[in-house]
N, C-alpha and C positions, 0 to 999 in steps of 0.2 A: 759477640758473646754467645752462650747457649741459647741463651733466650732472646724472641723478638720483641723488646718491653713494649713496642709502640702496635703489636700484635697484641697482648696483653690487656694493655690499657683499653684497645678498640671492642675486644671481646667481653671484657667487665665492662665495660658502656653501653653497651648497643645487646649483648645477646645475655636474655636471663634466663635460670636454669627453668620455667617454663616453657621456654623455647626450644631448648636443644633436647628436650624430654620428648617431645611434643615431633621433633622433626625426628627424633630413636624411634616413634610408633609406641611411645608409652600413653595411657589413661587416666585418667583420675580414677578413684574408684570411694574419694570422700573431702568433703572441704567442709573445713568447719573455720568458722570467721574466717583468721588469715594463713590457717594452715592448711595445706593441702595435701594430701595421702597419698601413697602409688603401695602396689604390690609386686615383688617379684621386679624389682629393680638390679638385681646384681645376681640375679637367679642360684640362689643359694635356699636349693632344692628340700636339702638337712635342718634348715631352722624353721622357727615360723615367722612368715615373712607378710602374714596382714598387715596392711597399713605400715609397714617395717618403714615404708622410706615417707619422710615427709618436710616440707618446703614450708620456710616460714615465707609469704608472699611480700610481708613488707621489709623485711631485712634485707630478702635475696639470698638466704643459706639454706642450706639443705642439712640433713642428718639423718643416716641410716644403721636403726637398731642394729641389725646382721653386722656390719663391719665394724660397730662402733666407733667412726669417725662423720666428717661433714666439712662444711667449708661454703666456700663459692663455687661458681659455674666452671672454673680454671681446674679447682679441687675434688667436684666432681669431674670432670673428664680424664686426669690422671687415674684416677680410682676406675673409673668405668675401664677405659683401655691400659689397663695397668701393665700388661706385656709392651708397652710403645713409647717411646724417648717422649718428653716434655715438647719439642718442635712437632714430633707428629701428630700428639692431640692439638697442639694450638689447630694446625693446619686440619684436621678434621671439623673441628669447633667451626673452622672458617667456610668448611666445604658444606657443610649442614645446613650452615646460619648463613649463606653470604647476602643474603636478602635483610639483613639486620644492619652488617657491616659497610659502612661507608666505601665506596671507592675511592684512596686518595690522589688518586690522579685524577679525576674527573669533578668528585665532591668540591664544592667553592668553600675555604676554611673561612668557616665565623669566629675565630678567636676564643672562643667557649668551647668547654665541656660540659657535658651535660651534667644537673645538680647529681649529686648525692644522698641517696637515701639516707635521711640520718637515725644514727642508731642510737636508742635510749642510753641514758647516762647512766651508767651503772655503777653503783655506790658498792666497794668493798666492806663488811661488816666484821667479818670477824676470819682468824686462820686457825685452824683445829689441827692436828696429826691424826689420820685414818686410825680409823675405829670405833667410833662416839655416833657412827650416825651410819643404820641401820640398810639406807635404801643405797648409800654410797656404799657400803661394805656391799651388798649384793650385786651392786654394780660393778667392781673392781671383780669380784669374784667370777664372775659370768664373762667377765675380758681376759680372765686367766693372769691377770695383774695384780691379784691381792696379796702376793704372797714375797714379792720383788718391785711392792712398791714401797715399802718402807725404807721410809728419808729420802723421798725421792718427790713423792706425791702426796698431797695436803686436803683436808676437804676444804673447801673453800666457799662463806657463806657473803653472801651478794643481794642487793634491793635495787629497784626503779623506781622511781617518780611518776607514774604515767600523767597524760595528756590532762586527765579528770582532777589529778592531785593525791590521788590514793597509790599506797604503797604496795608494791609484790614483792614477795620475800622468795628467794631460790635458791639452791645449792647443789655444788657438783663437785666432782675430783676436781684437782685443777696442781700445775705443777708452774711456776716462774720463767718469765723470760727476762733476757738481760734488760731490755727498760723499765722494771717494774713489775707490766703487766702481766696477769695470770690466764693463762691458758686452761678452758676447763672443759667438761667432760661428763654428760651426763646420758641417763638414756633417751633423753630429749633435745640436746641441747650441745653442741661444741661452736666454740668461739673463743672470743678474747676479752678480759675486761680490762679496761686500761689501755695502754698503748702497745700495739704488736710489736714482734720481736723474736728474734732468736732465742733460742735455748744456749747457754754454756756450760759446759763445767769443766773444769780446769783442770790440767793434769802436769805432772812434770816432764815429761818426755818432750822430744820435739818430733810428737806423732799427733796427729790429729783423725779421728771419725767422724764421720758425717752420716745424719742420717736425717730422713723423712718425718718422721713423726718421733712422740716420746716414748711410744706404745713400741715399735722398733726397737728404741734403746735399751729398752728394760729387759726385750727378749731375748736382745742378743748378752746384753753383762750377765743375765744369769746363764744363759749358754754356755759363755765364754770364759767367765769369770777374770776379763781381762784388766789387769789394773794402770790405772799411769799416764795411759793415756788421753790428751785431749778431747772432750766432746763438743759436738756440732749440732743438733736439733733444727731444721727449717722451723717447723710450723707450721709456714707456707710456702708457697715457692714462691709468692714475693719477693723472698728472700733470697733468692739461690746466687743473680749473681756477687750480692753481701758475699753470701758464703763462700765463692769462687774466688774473692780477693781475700779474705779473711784465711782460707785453705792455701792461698800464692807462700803464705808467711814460712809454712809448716816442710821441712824435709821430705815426711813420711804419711799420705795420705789415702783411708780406706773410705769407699762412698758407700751407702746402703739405702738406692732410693728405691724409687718406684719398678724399674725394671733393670735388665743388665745393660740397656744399653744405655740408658740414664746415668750409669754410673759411670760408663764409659766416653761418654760425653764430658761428665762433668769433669773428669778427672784431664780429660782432652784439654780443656778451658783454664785450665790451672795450669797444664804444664804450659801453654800461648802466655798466659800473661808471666808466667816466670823467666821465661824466657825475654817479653819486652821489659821488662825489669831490669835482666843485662844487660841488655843491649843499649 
């Protein structure tokens, strides 16, 4: 497949984005409790970029004002080397970190993975349509999303439980994936509440697109104004080879990930498995 999952899995184990920051020649430059600062992570010279990037320490995610996306250690290294196929960041991630990562020829397997950080239960509260809530409108506006997110993207308001018993209340964009879970979006904050998953939406043709993020797809339908056809949304690249057998079904397929040759990859991996399909 495109992807090496058991590369994957060993990198979200063993190497956290403290790590691979850290082996970049990057700084702290602020930590407050569990969050941690950097400056000039994606060196985007034209914005202002204090504290722009910063790392929740107990989740393991990251999020940076400037591009207004985040993720894991996986999804920062696509974004960092975004000109380079998905196989080559792993393999960079691995060349950085190899002092994290197990040897599996050598390492004695204990049947265990290591725990999981686990991530707060986050309780859905209520679903709004953009407009009604002032910080989210300036945020959609500042991502150049306000204007071509309508019917597409939702504010989406959300609480925890913490450890203590007291309740925090918070809110972001946020747009649906096919298991339920909501995808959201803030200027502090991307992640998932509920269970991850793909984006779809449905079209009549037997064309399918595929893209990276949702932020991609908004920019290209108003670009394109193209109708009918199938959409695809990762989310994550969790996902991709989902989407690679999901893409086998489809005749006519456009990719629009992270670079050109990602796309060309991916679209490699489709035509492999359509073919053992025939055969």
């Amino acid at each position: 497949m495109i992807t090496n999952t058991l590369n994957i899995i060993d990198i979200k184990d063993h190497v956290s984005i403290l790590d691979l920051l850290s082996h970049l020649g990057f700084k702290q430059s602020e930590k407050i409790g569990n969050e941690i600062f950097y400056q000039n992570v994606f060196n985007e010279p034209k914005r202002n970029t204090k504290n722009s990037f910063r790392i929740d320490n107990e989740l393991g995610v990251w999020f940076d004002k400037g591009l207004g996306k985040g993720g894991d250690v996986i999804d920062f290294g696509v974004a960092y080397w975004r000109n380079h196929s998905l196989e080559e960041v792993l393999q960079k991630i691995s060349e950085l970190c190899s002092g994290q990562i197990p040897n599996k020829r050598f390492a004695p397997h204990s049947g265990r993975r290591r725990m999981a950080v686990k991530i707060p239960n986050y309780h859905i509260q209520e679903i709004k349509p953009i407009g009604g809530n002032s910080l989210i409108y300036s945020y959609l506006q500042a991502e150049g999303l306000l204007d071509i997110s309508k019917g597409h993207i939702k504010e989406v308001y959300y609480y925890v439980i913490d450890e203590k018993g007291m309740r925090k209340d918070f809110f972001s964009a946020g747009w649906q994936n096919e298991n339920g879970g909501w995808e959201v979006r803030s200027w502090y904050y991307s992640g998932c509440i509920g269970r991850r998953g793909i984006s779809v939406i449905s079209g009549e043709e037997n064309r399918l697109v595929v893209f990276e993020n949702f932020k991609d797809y908004l920019n290209w339908q108003d670009k394109t104004k193209v109708s009918g056809s199938n959409i695809l949304v990762l989310n994550s690249f969790d996902f991709l080879n989902a989407a690679i057998h999901r893409a086998s079904k489809f005749n006519h397929i456009s990719a629009f990930l992270s670079s050109e040759q990602s796309n060309a990859n991916f679209l490699t991996e489709v035509d492999k498995l359509k073919n053992k399909q025939i055969h």
